[in-house]
MARGUVEX-866251 format. One line per field, with one value per residue: z, y, x of N, C-alpha, C, O in turn; residue in three letters. Coordinates in steps of 0.2 Angstrom, whole numbers, plus 5000, padded with zeros to 4 digits. Example, Ala and Ser with C-alpha at 12.3 -4.5 7.8 and 13.67 -1.06 7.14 Angstrom:
REM MARGUVEX-866251
n.up	c(5039 5035)
n.north	c(4972 4989)
n.east	c(5066 5064)
ca.up	c(5039 5036)
ca.north	c(4978 4995)
ca.east	c(5062 5068)
c.up	c(5039 5039)
c.north	c(4984 5000)
c.east	c(5066 5064)
o.up	c(5042 5040)
o.north	c(4983 5006)
o.east	c(5071 5067)
resn	c(ALA SER)
//
This chain:
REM MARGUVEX-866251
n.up	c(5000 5002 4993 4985 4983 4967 4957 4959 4947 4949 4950 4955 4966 4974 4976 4984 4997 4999 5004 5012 5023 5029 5032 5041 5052 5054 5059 5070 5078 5082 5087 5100 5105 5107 5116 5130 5146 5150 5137 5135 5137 5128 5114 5111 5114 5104 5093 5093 5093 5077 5071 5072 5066 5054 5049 5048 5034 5023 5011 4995 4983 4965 4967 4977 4992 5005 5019 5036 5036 5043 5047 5053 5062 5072 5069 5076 5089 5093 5088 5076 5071 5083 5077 5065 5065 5074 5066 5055 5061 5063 5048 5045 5052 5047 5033 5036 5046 5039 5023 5019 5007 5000 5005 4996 4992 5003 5009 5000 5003 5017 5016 5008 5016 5032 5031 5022 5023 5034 5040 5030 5033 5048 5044 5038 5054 5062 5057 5056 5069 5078 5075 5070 5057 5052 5057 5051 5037 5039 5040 5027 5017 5021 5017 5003 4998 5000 4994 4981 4979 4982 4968 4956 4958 4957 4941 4936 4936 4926 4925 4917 4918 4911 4906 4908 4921 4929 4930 4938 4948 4955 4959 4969 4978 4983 4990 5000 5005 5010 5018 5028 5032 5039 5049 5055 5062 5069 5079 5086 5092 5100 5109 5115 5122 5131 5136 5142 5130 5127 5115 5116 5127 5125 5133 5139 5142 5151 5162 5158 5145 5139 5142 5133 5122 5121 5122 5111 5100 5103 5098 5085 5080 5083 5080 5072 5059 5053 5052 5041 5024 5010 4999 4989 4991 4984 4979 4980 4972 4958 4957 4957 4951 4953 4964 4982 4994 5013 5026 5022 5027 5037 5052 5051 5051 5060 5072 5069 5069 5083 5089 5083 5086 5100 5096 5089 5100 5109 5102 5098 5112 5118 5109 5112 5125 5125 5118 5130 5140 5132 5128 5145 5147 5140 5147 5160 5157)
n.north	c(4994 5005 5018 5019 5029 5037 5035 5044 5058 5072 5085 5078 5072 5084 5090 5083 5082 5095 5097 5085 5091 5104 5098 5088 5095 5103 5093 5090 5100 5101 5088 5092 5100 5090 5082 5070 5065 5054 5045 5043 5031 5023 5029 5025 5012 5007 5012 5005 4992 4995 4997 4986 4974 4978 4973 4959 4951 4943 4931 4934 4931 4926 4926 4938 4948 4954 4966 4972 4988 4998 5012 5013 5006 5014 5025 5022 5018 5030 5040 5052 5063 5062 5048 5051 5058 5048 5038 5046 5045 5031 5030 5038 5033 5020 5024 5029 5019 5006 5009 5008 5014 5032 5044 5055 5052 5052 5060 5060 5047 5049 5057 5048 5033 5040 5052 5052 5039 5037 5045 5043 5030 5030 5037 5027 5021 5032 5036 5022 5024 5017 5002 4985 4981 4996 4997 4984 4993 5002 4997 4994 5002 5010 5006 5004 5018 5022 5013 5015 5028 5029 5020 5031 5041 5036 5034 5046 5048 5045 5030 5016 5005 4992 4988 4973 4972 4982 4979 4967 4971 4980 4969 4962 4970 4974 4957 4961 4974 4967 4958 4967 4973 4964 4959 4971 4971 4960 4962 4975 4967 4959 4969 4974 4962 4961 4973 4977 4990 4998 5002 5015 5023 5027 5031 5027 5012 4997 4988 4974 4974 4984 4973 4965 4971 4973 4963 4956 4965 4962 4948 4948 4958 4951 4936 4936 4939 4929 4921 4926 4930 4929 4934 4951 4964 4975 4987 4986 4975 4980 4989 4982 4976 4989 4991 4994 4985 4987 4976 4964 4951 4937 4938 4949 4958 4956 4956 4971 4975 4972 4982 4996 4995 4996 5008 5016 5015 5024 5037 5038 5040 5051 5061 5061 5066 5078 5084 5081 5091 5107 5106 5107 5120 5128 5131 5134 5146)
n.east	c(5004 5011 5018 5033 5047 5051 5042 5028 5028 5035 5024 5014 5018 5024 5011 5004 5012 5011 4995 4996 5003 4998 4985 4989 4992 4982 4972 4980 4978 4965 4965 4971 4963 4953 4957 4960 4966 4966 4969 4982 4990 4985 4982 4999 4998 4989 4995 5005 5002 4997 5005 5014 5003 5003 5015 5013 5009 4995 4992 4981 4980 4985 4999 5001 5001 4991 4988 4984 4978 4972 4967 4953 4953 4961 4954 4942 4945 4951 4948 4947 4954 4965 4968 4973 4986 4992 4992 5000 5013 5016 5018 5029 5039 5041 5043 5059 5064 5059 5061 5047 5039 5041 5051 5047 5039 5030 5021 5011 5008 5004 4994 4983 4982 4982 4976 4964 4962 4958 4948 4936 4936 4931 4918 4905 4905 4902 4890 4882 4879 4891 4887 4889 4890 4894 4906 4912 4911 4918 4932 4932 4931 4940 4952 4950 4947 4960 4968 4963 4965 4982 4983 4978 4987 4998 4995 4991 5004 5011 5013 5016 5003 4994 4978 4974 4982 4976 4964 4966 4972 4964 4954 4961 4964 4947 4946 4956 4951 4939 4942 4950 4941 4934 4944 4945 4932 4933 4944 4938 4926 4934 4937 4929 4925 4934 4935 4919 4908 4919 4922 4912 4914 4926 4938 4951 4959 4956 4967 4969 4965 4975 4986 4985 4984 4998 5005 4999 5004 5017 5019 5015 5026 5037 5036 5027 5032 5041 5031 5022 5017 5027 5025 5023 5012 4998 5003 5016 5019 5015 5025 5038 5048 5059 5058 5069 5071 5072 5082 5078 5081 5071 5076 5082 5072 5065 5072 5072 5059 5055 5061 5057 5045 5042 5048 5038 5028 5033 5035 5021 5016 5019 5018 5004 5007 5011 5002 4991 4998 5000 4984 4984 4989 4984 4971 4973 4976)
ca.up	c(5000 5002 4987 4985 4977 4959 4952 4957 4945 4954 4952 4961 4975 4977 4977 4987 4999 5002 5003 5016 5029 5033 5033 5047 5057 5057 5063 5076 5082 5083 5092 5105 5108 5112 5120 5136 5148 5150 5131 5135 5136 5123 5109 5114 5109 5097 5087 5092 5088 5071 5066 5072 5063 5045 5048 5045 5026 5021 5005 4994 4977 4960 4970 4979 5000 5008 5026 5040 5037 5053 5050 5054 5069 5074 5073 5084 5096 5096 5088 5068 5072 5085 5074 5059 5069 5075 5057 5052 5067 5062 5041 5044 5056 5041 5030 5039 5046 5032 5018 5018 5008 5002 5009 4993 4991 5011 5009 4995 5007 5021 5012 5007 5020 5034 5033 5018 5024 5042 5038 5026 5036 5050 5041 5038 5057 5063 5054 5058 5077 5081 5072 5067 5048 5052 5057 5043 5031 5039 5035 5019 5013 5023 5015 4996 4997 5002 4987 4975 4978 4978 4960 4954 4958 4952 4936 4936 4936 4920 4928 4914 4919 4906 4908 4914 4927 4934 4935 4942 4955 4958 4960 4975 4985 4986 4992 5003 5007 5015 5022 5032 5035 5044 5054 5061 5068 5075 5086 5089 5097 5105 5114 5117 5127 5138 5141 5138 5131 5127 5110 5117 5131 5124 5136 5144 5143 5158 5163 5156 5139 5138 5142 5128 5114 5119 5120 5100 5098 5102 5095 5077 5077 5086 5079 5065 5053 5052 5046 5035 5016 5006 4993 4988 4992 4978 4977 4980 4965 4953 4955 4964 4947 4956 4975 4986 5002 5018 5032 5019 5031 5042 5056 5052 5051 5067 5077 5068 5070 5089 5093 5081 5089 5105 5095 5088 5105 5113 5097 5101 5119 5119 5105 5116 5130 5121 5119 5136 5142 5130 5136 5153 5149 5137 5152 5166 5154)
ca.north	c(5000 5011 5021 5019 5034 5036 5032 5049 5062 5077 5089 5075 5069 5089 5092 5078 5085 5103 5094 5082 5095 5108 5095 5085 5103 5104 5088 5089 5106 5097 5082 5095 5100 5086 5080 5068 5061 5046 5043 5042 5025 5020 5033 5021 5006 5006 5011 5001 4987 4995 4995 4977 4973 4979 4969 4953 4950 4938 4932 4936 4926 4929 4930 4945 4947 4960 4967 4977 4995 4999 5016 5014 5003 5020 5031 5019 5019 5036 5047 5053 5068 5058 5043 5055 5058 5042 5034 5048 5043 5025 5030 5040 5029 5016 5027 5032 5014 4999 5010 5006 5020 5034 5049 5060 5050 5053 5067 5055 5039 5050 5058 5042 5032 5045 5058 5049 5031 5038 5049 5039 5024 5033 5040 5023 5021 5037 5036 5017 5022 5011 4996 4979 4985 5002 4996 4981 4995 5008 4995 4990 5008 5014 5002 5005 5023 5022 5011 5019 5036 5028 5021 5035 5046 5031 5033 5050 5052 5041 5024 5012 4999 4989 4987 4970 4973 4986 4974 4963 4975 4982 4965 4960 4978 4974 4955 4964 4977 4962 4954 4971 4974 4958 4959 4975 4969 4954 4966 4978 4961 4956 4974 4976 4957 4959 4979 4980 4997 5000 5009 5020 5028 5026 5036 5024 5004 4993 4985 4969 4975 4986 4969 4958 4974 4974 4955 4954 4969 4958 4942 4950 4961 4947 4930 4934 4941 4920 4914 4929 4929 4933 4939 4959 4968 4975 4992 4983 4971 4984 4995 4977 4979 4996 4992 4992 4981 4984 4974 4957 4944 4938 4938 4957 4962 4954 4961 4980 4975 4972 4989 4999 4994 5001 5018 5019 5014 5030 5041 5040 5042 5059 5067 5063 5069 5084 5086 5086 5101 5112 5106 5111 5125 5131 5129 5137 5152)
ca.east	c(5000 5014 5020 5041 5050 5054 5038 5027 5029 5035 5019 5009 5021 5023 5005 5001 5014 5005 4990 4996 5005 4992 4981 4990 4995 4977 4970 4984 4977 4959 4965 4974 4958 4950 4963 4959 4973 4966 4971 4990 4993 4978 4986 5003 4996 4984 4998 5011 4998 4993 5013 5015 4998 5004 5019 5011 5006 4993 4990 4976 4979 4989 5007 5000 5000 4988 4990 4979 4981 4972 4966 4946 4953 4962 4949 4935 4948 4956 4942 4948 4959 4970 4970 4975 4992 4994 4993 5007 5017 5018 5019 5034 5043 5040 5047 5063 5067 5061 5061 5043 5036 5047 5053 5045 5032 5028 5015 5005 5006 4999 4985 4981 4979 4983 4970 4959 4958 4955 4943 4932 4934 4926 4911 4899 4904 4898 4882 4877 4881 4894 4885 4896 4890 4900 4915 4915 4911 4923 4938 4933 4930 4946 4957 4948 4950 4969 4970 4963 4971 4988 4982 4975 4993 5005 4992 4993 5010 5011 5014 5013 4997 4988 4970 4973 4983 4974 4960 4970 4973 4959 4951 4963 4962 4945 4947 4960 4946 4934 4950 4950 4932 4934 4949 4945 4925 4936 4947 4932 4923 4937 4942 4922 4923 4940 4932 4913 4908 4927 4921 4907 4917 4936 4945 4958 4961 4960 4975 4970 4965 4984 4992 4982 4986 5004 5005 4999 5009 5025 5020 5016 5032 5043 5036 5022 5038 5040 5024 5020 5017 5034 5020 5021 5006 4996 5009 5021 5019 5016 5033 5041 5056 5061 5057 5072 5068 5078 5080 5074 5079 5067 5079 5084 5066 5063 5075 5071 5052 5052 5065 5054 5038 5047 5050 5030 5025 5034 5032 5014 5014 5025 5015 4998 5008 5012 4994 4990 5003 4997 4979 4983 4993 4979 4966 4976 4978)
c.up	c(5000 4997 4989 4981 4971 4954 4954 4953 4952 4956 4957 4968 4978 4979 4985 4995 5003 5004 5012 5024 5029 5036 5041 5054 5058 5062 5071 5081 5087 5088 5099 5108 5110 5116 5128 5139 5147 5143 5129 5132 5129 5117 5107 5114 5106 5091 5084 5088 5081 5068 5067 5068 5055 5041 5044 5039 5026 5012 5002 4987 4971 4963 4973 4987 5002 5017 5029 5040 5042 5053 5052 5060 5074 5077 5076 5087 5099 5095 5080 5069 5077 5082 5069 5061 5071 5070 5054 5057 5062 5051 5043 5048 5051 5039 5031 5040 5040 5027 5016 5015 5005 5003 5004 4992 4999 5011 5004 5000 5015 5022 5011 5013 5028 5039 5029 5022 5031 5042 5037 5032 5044 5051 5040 5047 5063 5062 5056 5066 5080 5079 5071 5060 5049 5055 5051 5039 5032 5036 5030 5016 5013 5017 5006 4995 4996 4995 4981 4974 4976 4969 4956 4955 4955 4943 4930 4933 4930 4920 4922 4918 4916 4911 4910 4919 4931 4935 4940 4950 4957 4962 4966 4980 4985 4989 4999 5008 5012 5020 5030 5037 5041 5052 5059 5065 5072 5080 5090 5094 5102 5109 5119 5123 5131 5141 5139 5139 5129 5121 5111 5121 5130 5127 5138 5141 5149 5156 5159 5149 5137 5139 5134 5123 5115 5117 5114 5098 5098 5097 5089 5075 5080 5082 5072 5058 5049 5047 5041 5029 5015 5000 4994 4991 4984 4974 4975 4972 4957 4953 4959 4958 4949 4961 4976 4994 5008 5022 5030 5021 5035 5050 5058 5055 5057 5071 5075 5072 5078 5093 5089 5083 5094 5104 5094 5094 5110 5110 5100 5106 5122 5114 5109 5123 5131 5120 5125 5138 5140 5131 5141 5153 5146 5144 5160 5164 5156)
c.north	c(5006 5011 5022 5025 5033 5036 5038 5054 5070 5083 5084 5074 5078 5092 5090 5080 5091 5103 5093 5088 5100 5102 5091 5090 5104 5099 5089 5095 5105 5094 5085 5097 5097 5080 5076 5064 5054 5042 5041 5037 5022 5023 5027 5016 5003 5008 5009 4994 4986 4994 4987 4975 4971 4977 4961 4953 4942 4937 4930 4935 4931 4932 4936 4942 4955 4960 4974 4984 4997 5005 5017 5011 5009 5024 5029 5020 5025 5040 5048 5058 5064 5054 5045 5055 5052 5037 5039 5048 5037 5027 5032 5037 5024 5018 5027 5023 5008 5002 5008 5014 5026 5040 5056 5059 5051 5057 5062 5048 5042 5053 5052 5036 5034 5049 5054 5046 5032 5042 5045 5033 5026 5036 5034 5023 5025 5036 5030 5017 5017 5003 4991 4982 4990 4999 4991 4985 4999 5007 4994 4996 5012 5012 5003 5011 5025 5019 5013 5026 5032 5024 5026 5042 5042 5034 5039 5053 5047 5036 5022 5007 4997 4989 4981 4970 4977 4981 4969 4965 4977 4975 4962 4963 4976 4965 4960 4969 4972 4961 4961 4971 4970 4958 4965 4975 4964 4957 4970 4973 4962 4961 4973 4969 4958 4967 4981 4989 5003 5008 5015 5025 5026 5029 5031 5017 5005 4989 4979 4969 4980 4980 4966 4962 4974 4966 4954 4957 4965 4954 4943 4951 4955 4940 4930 4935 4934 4917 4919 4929 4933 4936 4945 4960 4971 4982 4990 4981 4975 4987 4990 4977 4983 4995 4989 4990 4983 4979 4967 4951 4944 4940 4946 4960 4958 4958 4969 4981 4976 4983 4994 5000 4998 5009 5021 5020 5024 5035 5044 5042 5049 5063 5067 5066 5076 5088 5090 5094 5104 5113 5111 5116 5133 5135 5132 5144 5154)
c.east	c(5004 5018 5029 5042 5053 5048 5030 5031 5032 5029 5014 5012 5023 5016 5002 5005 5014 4998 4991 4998 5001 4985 4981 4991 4987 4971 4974 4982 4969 4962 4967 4968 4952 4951 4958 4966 4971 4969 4977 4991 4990 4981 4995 5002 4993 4989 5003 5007 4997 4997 5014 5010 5000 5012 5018 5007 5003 4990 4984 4974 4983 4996 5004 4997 4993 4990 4986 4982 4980 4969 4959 4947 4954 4957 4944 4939 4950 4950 4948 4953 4965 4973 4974 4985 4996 4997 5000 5012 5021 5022 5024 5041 5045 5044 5055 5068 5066 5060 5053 5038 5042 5048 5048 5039 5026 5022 5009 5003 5003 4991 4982 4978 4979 4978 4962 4957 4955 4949 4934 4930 4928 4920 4905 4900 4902 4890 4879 4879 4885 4894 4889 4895 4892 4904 4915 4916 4915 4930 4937 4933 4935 4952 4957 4949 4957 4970 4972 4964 4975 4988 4983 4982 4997 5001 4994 5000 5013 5015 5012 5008 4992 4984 4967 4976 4980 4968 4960 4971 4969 4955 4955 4963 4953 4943 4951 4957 4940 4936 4948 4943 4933 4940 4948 4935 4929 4940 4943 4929 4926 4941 4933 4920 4928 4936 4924 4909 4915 4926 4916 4909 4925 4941 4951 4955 4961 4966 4975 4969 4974 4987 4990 4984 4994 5006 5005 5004 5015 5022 5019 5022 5038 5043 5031 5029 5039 5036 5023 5022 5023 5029 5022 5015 5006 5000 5014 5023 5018 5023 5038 5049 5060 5061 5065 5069 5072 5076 5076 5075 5075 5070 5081 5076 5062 5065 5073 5064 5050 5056 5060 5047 5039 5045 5042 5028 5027 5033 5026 5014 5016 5022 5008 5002 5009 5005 4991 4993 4999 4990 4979 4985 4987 4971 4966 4975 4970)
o.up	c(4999 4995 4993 4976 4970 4948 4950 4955 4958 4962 4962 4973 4984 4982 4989 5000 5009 5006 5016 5028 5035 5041 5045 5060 5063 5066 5076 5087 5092 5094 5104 5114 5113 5117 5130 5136 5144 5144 5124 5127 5125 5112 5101 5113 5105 5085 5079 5082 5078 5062 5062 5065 5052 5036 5040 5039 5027 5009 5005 4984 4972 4962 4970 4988 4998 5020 5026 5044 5046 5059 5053 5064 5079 5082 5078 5091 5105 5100 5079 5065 5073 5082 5068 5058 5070 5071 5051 5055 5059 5050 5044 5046 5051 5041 5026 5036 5038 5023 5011 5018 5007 5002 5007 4990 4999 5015 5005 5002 5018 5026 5015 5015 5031 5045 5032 5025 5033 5045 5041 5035 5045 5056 5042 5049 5068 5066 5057 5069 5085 5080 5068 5057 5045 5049 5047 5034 5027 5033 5027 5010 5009 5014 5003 4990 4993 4990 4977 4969 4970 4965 4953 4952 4950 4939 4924 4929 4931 4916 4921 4924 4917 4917 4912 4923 4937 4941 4944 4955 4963 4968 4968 4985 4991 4990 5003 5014 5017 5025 5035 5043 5047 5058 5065 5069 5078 5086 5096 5100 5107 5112 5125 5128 5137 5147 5135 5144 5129 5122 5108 5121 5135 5125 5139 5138 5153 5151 5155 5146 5132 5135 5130 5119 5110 5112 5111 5096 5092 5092 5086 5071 5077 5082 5068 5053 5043 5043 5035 5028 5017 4998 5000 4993 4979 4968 4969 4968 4952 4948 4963 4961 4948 4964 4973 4998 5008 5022 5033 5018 5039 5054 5064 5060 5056 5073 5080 5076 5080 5097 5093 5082 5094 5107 5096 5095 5113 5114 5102 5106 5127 5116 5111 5127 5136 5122 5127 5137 5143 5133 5143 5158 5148 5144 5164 5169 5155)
o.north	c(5012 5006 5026 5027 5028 5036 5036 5055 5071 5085 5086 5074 5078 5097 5093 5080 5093 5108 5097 5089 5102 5103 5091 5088 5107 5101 5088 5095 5107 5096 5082 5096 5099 5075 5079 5060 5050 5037 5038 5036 5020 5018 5026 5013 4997 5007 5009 4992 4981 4991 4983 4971 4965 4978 4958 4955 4937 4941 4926 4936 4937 4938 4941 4938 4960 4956 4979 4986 4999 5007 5023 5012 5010 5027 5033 5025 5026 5044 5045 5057 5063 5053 5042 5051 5052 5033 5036 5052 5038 5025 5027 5038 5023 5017 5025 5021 5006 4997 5006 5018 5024 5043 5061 5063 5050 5055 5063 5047 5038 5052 5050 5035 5030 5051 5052 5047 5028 5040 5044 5031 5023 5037 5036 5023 5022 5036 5031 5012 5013 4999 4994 4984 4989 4999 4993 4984 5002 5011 4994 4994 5016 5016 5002 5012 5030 5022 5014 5028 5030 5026 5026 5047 5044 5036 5039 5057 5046 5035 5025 5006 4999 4990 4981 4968 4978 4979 4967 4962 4977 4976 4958 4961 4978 4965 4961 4969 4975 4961 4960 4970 4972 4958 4965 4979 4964 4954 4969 4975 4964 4960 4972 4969 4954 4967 4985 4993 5009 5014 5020 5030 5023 5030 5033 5016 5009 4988 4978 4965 4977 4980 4965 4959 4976 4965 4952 4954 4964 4956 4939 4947 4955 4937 4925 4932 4933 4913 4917 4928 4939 4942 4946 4954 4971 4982 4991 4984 4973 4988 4992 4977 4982 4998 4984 4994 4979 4976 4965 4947 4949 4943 4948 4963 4957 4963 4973 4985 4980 4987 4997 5004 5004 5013 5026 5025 5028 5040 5049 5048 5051 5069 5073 5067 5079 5093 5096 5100 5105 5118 5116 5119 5139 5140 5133 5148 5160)
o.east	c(5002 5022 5031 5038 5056 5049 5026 5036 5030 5029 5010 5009 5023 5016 4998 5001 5015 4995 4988 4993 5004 4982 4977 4991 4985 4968 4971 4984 4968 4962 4966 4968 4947 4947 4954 4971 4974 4970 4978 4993 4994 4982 4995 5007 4994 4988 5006 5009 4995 4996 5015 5013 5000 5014 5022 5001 5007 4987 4981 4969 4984 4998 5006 4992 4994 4994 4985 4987 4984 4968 4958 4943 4951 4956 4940 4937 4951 4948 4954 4958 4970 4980 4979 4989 5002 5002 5004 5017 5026 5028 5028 5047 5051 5049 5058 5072 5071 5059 5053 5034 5048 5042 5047 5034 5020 5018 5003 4997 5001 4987 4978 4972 4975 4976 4957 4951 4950 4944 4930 4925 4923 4916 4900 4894 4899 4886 4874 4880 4883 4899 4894 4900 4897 4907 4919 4920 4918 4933 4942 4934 4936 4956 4962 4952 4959 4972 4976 4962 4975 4992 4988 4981 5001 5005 4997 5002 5018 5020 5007 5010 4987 4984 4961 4972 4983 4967 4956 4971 4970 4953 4952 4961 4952 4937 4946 4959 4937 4933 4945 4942 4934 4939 4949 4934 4928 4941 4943 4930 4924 4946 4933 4915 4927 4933 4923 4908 4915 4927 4917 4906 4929 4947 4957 4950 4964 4969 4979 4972 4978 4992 4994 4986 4997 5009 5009 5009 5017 5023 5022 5024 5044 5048 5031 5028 5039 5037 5024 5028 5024 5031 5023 5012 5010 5001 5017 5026 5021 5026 5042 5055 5066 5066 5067 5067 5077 5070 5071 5071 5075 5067 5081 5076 5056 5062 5072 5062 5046 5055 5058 5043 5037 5043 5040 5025 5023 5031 5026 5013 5015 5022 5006 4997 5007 5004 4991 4992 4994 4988 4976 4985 4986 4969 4962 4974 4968)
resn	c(UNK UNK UNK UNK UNK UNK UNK UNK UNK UNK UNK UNK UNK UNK UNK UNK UNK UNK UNK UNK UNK UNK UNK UNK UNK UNK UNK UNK UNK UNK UNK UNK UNK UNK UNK UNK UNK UNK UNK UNK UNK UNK UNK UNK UNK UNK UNK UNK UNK UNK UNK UNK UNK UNK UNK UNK UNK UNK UNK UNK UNK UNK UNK UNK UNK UNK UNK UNK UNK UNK UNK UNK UNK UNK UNK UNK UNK UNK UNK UNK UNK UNK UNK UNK UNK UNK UNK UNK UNK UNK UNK UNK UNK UNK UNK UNK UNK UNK UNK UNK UNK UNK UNK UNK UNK UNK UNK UNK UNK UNK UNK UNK UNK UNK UNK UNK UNK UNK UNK UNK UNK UNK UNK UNK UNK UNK UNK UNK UNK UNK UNK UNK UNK UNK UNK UNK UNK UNK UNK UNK UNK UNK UNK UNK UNK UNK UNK UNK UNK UNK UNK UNK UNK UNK UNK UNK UNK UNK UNK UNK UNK UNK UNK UNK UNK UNK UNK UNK UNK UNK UNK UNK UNK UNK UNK UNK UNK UNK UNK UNK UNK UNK UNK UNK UNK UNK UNK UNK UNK UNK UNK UNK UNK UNK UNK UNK UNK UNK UNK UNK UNK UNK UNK UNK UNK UNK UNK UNK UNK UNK UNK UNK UNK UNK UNK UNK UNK UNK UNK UNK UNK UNK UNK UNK UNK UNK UNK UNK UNK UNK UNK UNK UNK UNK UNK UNK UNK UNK UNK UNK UNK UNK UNK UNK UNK UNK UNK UNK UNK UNK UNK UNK UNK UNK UNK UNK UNK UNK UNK UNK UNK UNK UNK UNK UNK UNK UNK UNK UNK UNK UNK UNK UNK UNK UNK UNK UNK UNK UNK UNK UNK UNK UNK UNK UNK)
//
């Protein structure tokens, strides 16, 4: 899902880039104000979980892997402005450490699924009140819009793509798109039975739900790298002649995987920290 450098033109990956950063400077202004303490630690591992998540790739047919983008999961748990933030936490960490994504391309892959996919994915589960149909629909909408932006900018920027493989492609993103839907009502379930009510009043994690999302957290980033599909993702496999991989042994991308979860994890927790202050400093004033 995430767009490697070389392969936007420059009016789009600069476009995409003026777009992206006012946009994030203003969600982050939003989230400041509706900032809650209780969200510290919960900011802090929803997104360590989301980067361990989008580590494990499954596959989804025709040599090609998909993998949980996570950001409709974000914004039930954080709220869409926090998530917003959250999700360009993790993208840029990606970036920076596995080459996941690339540095010019940065402003394209946070628009996309960032501000878009967090957005959009958000919007069926606002409107069906919380409903399991809004959240399946909020991933599978999240994850198809992030898509086909990044599409529609590789395309844009005069990517060759016959008109079978884009069928091709389109037709695994939304396989990929179900895939999601699913996985993210299966975590909703399974936060809503360790804490019931977890989504309707999301201020804080109990103790016992913080240990079960860090616990995945490791075992994705420290043991899923193992079982996961060597497949591309459906980006991937389009500009996969061009992609440089770091960190290609499972061994390397283990050990990166569990110190960089580490770094998401405090990442997060220092930006919502960052929140508060200015909160309380705002509120003193």
């Amino acid at each position: 899902m995430h767009i490697p450098d070389g392969f936007l033109s420059v009016p789009v990956w600069g476009t995409m880039d003026a777009v992206a950063l006012p946009t994030v400077a203003y969600l982050a202004r939003r989230a400041q104000r509706e900032f809650d303490h209780h969200r510290i630690p919960l900011m802090g591992v929803m997104g360590a979980f989301i980067f361990a998540a989008q580590m494990i790739n499954f596959p989804v047919g025709n040599g090609t892997s998909g993998h949980l983008v996570g950001g409709a999961l974000l914004a039930f748990t954080l709220g869409p402005a926090a998530a917003v933030i959250a999700m360009t936490a993790i993208l840029i960490t990606q970036a920076l450490v596995f080459q996941d994504g690339g540095l010019l391309a940065l402003g394209a892959n946070v628009f996309n699924m960032a501000i878009a996919g967090v957005l959009v994915g958000y919007l069926p589960y606002a409107l069906l009140r919380g409903r399991k149909l809004g959240v399946f629909l909020g991933g599978m909408f999240s994850l198809l819009t992030s898509a086909g932006l990044a599409l529609a900018e590789l395309i844009r920027s005069g990517v060759p793509m016959p008109r079978a493989v884009l069928g091709v492609s389109i037709g695994l993103f939304a396989i990929s798109a179900v895939i999601e839907g699913a996985i993210t009502v299966a975590v909703v379930e399974a936060l809503e039975r360790i804490q019931p009510g977890f989504l309707r009043r999301p201020q804080g994690l109990g103790s016992r739900a913080t240990w079960v999302l860090a616990t995945a957290s490791a075992a994705f980033a420290g043991v899923g790298v193992f079982v996961a599909s060597g497949q591309p993702d459906g980006i991937q496999r389009l500009t996969l002649s061009h992609t440089i991989t770091w960190f290609s042994s499972p061994l390397a991308r283990w050990a990166a995987g569990l110190i960089v979860l580490a770094l998401v994890y405090l990442v997060c927790t220092r930006v919502n920290r960052a929140f508060g202050r200015e909160s309380m400093e705002r509120e003193g004033a």
